[in-house]
C-alpha positions as CSV (number, residue, x, y, z in Angstrom):
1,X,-18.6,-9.8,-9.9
2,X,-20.7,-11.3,-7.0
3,X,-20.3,-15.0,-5.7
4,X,-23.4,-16.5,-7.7
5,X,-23.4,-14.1,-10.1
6,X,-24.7,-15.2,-13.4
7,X,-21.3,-12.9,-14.9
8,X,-19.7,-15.3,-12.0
9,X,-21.1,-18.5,-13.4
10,X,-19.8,-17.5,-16.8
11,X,-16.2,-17.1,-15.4
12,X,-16.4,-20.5,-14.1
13,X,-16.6,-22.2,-17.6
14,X,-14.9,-19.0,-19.6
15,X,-11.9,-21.2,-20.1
16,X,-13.6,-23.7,-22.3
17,X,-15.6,-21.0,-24.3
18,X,-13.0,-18.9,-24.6
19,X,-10.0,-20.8,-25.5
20,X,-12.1,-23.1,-28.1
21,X,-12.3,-19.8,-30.2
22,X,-9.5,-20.8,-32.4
23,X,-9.8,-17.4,-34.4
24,X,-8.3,-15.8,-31.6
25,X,-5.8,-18.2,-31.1
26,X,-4.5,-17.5,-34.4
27,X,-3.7,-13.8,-33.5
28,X,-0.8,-14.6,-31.4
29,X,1.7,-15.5,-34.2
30,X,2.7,-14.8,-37.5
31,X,2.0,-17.3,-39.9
32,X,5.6,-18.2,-40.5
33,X,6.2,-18.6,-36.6
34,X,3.2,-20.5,-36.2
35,X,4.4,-23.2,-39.0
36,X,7.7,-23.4,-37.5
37,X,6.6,-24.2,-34.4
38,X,7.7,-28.1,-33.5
39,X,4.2,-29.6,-32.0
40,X,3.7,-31.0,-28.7
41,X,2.2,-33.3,-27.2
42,X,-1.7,-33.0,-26.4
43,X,-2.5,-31.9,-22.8
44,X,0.5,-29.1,-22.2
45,X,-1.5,-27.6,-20.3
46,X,-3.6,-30.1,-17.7
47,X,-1.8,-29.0,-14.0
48,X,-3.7,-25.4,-15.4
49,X,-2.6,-21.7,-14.5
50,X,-2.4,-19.7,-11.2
51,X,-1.4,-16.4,-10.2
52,X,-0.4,-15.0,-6.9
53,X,1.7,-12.9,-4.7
54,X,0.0,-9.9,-5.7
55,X,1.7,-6.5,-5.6
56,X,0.1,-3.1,-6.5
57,X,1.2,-2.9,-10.2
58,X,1.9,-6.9,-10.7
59,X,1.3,-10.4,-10.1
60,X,2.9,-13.7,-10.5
61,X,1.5,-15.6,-13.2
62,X,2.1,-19.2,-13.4
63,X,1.3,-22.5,-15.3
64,X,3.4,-25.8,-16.1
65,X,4.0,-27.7,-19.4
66,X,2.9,-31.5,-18.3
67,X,1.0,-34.0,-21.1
68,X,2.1,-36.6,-19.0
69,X,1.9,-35.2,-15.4
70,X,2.5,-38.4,-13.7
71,X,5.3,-39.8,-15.7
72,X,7.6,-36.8,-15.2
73,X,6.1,-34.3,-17.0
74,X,6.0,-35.9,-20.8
75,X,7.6,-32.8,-22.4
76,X,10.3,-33.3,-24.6
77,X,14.2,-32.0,-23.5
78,X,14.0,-28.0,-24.8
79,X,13.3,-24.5,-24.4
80,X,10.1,-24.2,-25.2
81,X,8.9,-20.3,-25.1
82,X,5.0,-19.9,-24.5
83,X,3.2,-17.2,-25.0
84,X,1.2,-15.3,-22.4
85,X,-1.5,-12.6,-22.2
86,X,-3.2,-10.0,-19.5
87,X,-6.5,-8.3,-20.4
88,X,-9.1,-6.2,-18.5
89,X,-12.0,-8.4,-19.5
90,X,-12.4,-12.6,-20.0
91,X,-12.9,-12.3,-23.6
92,X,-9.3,-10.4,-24.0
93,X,-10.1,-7.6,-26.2
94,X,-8.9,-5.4,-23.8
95,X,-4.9,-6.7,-23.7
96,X,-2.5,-4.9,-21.5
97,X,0.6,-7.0,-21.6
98,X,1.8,-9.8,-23.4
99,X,4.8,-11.6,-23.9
100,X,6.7,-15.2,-23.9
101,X,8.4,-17.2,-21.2
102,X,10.7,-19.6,-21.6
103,X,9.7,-23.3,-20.2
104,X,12.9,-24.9,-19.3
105,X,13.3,-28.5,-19.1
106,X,15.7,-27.7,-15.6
107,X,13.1,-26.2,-14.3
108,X,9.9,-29.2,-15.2
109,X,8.7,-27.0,-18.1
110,X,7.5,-24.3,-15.2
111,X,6.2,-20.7,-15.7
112,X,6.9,-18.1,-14.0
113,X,6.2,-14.7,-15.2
114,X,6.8,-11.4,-13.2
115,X,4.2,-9.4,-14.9
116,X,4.3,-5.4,-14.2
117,X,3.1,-2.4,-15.1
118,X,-0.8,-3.6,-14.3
119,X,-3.0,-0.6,-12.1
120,X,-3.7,-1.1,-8.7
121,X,-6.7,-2.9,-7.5
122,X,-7.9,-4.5,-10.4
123,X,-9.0,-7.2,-11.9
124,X,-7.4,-8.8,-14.7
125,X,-7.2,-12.2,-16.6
126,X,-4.7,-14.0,-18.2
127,X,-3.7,-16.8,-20.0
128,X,-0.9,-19.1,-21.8
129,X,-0.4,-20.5,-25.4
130,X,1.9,-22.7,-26.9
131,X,2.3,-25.4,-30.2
132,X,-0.9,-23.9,-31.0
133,X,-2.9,-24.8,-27.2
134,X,-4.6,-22.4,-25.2
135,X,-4.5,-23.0,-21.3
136,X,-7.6,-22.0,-19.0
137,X,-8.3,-18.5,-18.6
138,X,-7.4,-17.4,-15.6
139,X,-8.7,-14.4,-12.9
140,X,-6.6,-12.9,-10.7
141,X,-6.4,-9.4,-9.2
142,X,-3.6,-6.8,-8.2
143,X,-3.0,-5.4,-4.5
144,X,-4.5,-1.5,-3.8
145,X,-2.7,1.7,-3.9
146,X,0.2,1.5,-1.2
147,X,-1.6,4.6,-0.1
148,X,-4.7,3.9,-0.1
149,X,-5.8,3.5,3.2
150,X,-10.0,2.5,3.1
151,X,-11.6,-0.3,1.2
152,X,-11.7,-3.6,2.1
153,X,-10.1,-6.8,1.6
154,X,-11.3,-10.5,1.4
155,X,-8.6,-12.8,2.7
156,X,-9.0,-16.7,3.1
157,X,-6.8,-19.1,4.8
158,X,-6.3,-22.6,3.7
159,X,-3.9,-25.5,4.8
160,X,-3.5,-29.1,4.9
161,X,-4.7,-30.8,1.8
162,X,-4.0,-34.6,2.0
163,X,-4.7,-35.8,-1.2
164,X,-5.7,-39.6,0.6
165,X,-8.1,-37.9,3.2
166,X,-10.2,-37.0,1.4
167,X,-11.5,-34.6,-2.3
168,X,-10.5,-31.0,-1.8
169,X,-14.0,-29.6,-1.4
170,X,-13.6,-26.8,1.1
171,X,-12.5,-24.7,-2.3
172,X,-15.7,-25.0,-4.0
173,X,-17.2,-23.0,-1.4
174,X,-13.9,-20.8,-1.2
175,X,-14.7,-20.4,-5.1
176,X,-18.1,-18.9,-4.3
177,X,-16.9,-16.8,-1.5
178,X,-15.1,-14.8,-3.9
179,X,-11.7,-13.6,-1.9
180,X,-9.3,-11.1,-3.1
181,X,-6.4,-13.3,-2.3
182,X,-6.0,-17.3,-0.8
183,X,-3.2,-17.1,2.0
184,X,-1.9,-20.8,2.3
185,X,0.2,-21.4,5.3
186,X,1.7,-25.6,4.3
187,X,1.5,-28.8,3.4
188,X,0.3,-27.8,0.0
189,X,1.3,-32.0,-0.8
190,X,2.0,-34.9,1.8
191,X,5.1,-37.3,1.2
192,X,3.8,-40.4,2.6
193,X,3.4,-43.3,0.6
194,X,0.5,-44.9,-0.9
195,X,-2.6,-45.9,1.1
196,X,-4.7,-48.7,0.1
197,X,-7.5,-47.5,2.8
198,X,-7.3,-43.9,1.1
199,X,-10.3,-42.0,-0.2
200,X,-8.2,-41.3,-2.9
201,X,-4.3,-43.0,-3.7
202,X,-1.3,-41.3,-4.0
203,X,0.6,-41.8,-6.9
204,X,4.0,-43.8,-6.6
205,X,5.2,-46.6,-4.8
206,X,6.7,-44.8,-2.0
207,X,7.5,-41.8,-0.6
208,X,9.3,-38.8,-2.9
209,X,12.7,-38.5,-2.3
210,X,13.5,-37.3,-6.2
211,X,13.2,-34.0,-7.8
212,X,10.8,-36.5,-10.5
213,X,9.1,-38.4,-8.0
214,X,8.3,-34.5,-5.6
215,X,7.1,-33.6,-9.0
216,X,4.8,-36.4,-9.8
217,X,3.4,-35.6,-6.3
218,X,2.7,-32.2,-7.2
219,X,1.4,-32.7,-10.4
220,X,-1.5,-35.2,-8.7
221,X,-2.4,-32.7,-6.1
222,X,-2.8,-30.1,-9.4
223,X,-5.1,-32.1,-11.0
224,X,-7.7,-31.8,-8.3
225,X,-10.7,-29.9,-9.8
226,X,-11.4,-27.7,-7.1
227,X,-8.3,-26.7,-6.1
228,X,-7.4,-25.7,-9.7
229,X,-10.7,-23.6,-9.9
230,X,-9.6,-21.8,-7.0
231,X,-6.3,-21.6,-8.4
232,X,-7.5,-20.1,-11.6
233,X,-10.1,-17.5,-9.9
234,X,-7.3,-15.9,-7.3
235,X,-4.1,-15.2,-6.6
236,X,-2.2,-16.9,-4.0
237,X,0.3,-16.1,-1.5
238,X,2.3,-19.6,-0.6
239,X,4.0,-20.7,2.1
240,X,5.4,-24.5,2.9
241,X,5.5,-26.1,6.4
242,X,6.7,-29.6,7.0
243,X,5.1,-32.2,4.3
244,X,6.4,-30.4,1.7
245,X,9.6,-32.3,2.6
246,X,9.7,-34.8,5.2
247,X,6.8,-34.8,7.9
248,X,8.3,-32.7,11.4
249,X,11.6,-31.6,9.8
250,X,14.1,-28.9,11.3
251,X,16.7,-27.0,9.2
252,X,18.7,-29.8,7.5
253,X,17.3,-32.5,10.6
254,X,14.7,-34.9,9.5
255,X,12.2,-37.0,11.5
256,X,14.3,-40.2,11.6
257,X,17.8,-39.0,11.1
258,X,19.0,-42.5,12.2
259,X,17.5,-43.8,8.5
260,X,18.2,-40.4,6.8
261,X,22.0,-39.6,6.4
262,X,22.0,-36.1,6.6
263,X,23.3,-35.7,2.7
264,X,20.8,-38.0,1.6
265,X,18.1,-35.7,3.6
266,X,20.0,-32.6,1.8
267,X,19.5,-34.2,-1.3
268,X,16.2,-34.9,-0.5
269,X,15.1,-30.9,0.4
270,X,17.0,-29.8,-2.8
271,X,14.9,-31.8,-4.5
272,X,11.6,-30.5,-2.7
273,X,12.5,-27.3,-2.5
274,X,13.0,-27.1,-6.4
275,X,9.5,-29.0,-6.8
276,X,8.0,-26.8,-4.7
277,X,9.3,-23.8,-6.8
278,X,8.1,-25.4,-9.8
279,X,4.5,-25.7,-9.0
280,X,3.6,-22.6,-7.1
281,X,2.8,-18.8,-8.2
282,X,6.0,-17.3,-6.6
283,X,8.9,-14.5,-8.0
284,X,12.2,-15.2,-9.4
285,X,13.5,-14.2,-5.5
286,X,11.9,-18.3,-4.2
287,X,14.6,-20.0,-6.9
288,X,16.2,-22.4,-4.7
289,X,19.9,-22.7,-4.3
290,X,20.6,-26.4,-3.8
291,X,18.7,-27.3,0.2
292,X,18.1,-23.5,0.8
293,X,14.9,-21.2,-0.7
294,X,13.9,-17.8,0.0
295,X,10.4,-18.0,1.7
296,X,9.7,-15.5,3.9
297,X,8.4,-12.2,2.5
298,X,5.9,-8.9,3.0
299,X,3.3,-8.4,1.0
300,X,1.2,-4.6,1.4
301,X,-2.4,-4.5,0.6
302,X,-2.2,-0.7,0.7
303,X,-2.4,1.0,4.3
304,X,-5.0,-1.8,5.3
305,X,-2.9,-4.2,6.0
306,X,0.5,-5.8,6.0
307,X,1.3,-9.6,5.6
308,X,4.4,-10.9,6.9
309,X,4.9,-14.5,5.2
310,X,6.9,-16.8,8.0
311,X,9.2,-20.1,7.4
312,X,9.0,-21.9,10.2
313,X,11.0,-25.0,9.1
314,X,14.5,-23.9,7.5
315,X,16.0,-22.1,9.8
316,X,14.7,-23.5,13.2
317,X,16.8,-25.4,16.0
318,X,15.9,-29.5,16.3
319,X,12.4,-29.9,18.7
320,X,12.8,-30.3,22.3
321,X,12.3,-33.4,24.0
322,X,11.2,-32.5,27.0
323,X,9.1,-29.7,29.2
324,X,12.8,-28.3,30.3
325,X,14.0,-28.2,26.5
326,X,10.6,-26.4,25.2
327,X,12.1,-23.4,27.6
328,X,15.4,-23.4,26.4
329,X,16.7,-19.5,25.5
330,X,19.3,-21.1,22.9
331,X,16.3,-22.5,20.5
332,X,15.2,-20.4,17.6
333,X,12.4,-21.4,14.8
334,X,12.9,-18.3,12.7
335,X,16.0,-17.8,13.0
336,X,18.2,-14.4,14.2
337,X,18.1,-12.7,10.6
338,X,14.3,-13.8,10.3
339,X,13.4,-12.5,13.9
340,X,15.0,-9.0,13.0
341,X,12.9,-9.0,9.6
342,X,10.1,-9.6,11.5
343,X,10.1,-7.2,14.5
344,X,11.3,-4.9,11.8
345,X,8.6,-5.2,9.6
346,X,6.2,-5.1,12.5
347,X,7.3,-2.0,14.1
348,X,7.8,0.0,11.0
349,X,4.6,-1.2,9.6
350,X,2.0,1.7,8.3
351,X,-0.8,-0.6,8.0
352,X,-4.0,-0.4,9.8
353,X,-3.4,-4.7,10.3
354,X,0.0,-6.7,10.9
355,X,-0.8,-10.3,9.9
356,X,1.7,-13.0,10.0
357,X,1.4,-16.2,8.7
358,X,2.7,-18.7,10.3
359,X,2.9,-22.4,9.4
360,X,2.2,-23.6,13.0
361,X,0.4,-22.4,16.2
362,X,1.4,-19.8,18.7
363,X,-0.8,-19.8,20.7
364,X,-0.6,-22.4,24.2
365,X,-1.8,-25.5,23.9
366,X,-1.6,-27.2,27.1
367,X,-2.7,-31.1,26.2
368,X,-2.3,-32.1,29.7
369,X,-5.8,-32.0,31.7
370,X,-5.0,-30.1,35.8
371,X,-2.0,-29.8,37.4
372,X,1.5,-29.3,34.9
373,X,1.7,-29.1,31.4
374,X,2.2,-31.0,28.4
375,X,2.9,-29.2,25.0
376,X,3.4,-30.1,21.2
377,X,6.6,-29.7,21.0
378,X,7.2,-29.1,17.3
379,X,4.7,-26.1,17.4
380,X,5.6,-22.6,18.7
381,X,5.3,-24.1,22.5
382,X,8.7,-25.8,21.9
383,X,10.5,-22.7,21.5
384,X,9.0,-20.7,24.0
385,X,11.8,-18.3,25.0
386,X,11.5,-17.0,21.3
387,X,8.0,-17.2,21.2
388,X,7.5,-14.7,24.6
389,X,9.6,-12.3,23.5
390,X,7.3,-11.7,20.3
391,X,4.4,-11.9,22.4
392,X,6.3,-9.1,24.6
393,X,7.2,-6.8,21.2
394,X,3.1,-7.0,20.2
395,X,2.1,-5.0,22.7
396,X,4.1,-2.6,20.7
397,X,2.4,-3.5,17.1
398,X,-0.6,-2.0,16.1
399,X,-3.7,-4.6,15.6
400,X,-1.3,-8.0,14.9
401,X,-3.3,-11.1,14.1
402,X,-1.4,-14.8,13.7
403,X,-2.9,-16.7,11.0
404,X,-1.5,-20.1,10.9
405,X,-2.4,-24.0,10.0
406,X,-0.9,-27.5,10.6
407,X,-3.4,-28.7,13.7
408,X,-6.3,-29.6,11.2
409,X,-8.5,-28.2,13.5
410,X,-9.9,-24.5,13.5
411,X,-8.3,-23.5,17.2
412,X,-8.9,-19.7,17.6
413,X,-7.0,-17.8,20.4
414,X,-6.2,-14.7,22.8
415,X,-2.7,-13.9,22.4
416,X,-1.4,-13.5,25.9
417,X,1.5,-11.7,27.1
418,X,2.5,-15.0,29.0
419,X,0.7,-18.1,28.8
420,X,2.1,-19.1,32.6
421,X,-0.3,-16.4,33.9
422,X,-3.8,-16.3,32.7
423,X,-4.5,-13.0,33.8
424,X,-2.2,-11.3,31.7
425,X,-2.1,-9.2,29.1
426,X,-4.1,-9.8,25.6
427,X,-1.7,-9.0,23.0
428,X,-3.1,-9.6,20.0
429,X,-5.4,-12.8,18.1
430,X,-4.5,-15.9,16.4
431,X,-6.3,-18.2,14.2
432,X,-5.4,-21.9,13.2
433,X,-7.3,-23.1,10.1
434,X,-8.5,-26.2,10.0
435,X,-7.7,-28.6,7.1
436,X,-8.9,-28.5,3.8
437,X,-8.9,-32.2,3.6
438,X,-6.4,-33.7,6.1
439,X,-7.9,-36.3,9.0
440,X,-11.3,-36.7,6.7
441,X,-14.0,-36.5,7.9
442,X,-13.2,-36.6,11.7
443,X,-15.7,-38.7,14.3
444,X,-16.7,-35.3,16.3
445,X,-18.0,-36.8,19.7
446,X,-14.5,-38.8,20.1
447,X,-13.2,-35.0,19.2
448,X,-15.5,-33.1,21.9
449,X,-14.5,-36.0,24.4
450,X,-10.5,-35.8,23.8
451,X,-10.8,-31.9,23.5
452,X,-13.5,-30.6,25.7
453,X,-11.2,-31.3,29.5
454,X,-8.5,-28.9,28.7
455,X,-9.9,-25.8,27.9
456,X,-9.8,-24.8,31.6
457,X,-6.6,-25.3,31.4
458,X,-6.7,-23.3,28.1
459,X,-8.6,-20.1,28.9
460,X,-7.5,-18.2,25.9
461,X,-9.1,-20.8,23.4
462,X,-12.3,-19.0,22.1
463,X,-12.9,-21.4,19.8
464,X,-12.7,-25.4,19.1
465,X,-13.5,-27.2,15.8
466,X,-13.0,-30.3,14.4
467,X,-15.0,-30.1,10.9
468,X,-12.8,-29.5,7.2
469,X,-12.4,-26.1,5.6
470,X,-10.9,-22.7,6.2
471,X,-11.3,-19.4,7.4
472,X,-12.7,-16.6,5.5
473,X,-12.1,-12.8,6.6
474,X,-13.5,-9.3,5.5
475,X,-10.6,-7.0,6.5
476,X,-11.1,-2.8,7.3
477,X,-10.3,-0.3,9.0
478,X,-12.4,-0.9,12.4
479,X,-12.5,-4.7,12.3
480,X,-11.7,-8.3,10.5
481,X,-14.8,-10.6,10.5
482,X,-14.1,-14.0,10.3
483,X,-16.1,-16.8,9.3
484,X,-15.3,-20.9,10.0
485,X,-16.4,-22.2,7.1
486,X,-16.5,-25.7,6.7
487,X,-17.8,-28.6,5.0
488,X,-19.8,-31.9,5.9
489,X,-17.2,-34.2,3.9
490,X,-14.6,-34.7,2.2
491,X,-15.1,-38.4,1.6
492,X,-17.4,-37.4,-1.6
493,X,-16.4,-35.0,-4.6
494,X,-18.9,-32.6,-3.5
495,X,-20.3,-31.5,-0.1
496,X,-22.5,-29.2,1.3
497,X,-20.9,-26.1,3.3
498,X,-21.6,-23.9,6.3
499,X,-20.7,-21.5,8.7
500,X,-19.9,-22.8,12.0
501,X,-19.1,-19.9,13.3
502,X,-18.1,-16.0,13.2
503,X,-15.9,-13.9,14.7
504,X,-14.4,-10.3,15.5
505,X,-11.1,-8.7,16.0
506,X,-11.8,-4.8,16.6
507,X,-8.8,-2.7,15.4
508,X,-7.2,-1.4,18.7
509,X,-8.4,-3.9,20.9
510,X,-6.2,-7.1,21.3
511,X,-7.9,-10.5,21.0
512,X,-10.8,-11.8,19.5
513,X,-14.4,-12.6,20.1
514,X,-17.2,-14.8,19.0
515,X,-20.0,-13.0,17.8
């Protein structure tokens, strides 16, 4: 189905024509179960459906029960099971699996189904039913063949969505751009408190600290109608950084510990954490166990290419303060049994590509303009003992690429051997994403004259951008082309997109180049 497609443009508003066809509604349920059922309220289904995490014979379907999305939920306090369904075509006449979930009241009325047994490298669509509603129809599509080792894959990487800077859309383009899978590397929500000056106001009065009030915040970044199209039309592989929680937060540290007792801050990422769980596409393995949740993860897209899935917030040491701190051998952001599951993964791999995606850059930035150097200490610069060595181990990693977010600007990079020498080795590529929404719509002179002065003192930046969207890449065997794709505002609930610019990494030459 091509982006623009006339079968395409049917997709797009399948999930009104299809669920209003009552009569096959009606075939889920015996008569006797369906009068048995207890009804619920209207709207069960208005955060919609996802899917994501996409494995060869399976996917991760998701929706959540919410009438009342804002209020906690508005579901009453039960089990309540909900029936799903995979088919091979939009009109399900073609049904493959089926089954109910349960939607537990501990868990905000959240589905999560595992489904298996699917063939590889298709594309499927599914749905939910419950008390006699039909949810969206939803598209998704499984990983190929872990042999297969041609083909191509269609990857986009999104980040950064502040509900008050701005309408989400950068996904209506993603939506026509058709990819196989949406890689989103954090700050799926922000937790700061309502702006009056917003384009648009987040809900509350403050920021979330409660499992209810984290859930209310999710549940008003679900409702926007481009990132649920998106949602619906792809699976998703997830990821959280910082203002999924508390903004700049390490381990169990938060920003201000002076005003956050640390169990009132473990309190707090319990009840993120389990929010976070409850409104995104992931397996049974992301459950959280009170402050602590299972993030990172590999994901095969047959022999093309491997995706290693990075946290970069749980298991780090606190940010340095200083220049002299930033270089300190004791400080970890991943973490010793992380770092082995990573060098692991990317020595062992078979795939043609290593990605990684990591919430926050690796790359060098040097802020300070001549002589010395000033660095942000919260991204990979502040741990930069840790960060050379993995820059050391890629020269021994066939074609690795960094794809990572949190700057809101696109910044694409060389990947040097060491940063202090500018001559050295290229080791691999890394590309930051700009924001989907966060900073607006950003004044771009004042960003060209702030900007513009340090890249000499940045040689490996290729590429600068200040403008909101994502990145967009065609994987294969001899090369990834990337596209900047972005959009002229945000401020408005529709915008015009464009290319600002491609790229090329060529398989079995480190580093990337603008074509």
């Amino acid at each position: 189905m091509t982006a623009g497609s006339p079968d395409r443009r049917r997709f797009l508003t399948a999930g009104a024509a299809v669920l209003g066809a009552a009569a096959s509604a009606q075939l889920w349920l015996p008569a006797a179960a369906r009068a048995a059922e207890t009804p619920l309220p209207d709207g069960v289904f208005s955060l919609g459906i996802s899917s994501g995490d996409p494995l060869p014979d399976g996917v991760v379907l998701w929706t959540r029960l919410a009438p009342d999305p804002l209020n906690g939920g508005g579901m009453p306090d039960r089990v309540v099971p909900v029936e799903w369904q995979v088919a091979e075509d939009q009109r399900f006449r073609k049904l493959v699996r089926r089954g109910t979930a349960q939607a537990r009241p501990e868990y905000g009325h959240s589905v999560h189904v595992d489904v298996r047994g699917l063939r590889a490298d298709r594309t499927y669509w599914y749905r939910f039913r419950t008390s006699g509603q039909l949810s969206p129809v939803g598209r998704t599509r499984t990983a190929p063949h872990p042999h297969s080792s041609g083909g191509s894959l269609r990857m986009a990487l999104a980040s950064c969505q502040n509900w008050q800077h701005g309408y989400f859309t950068p996904y209506a383009d993603m939506l026509d751009q058709d990819p196989d899978v949406v890689v989103f590397v954090g700050d799926y929500i922000y937790e700061s408190t309502p702006s009056a000056t917003g384009v648009r106001r987040h809900e509350g009065t403050g920021e979330p600290f409660s499992l209810v009030q984290y859930r209310n915040r999710y549940a008003q970044y679900r409702t926007d109608p481009d990132l649920a199209a998106m949602h619906a039309n792809a699976p998703f592989v997830v990821t959280f950084d910082d203002h999924e929680v508390d903004n700049d937060f390490a381990g169990e540290i938060p920003q201000d510990p002076d005003k956050q007792p640390h169990d009132a801050f473990v309190a707090r990422l319990t009840a993120a954490y389990q929010a976070f769980y409850e409104h995104m596409p992931v397996r049974a393995t992301a459950v959280p166990d009170g402050p602590h949740i299972r993030m990172h993860r590999r994901l095969e897209f047959g022999r093309l290419a491997r995706l290693n899935v990075l946290d970069t917030r749980q298991y780090r040491s606190d940010q340095a303060t200083s220049q002299a701190g930033a270089q300190d051998p004791s400080l970890t952001m991943l973490g010793a049994q992380q770092k082995r599951w990573l060098l692991d993964g990317l020595k062992d791999s078979p795939a043609r590509w290593n990605l990684i995606a990591s919430q926050i850059m690796m790359a060098e930035t040097d802020l300070k303009v001549g002589e010395g150097k000033l660095w942000f200490y919260d991204a990979w610069d502040g741990y930069q003992a840790e960060r050379n060595a993995f820059l050391q181990e890629f020269k021994q990693v066939r074609n690795p690429v960094v794809l990572s977010g949190d700057r809101h600007l696109t910044m694409i990079s060389d990947l040097r051997e060491d940063y202090a020498d500018p001559d050295s080795a290229v080791v691999g590529a890394e590309f930051v994403g700009t924001s989907i929404s966060s900073n607006g719509d950003q004044d771009q002179e004042a960003f060209r004259k702030e900007w513009d002065p340090r890249r000499p003192d940045n040689p490996h930046w290729k590429l600068l951008d200040a403008h909101r969207g994502y990145h967009l890449f065609d994987v294969r065997r001899g090369g990834i082309d990337a596209q900047v794709r972005v959009v002229d505002t945000v401020r408005q609930p529709t915008s015009t997109p464009s290319t600002v610019a491609t790229l090329r990494v060529e398989a079995g030459r480190p580093g990337v180049e603008v074509v």
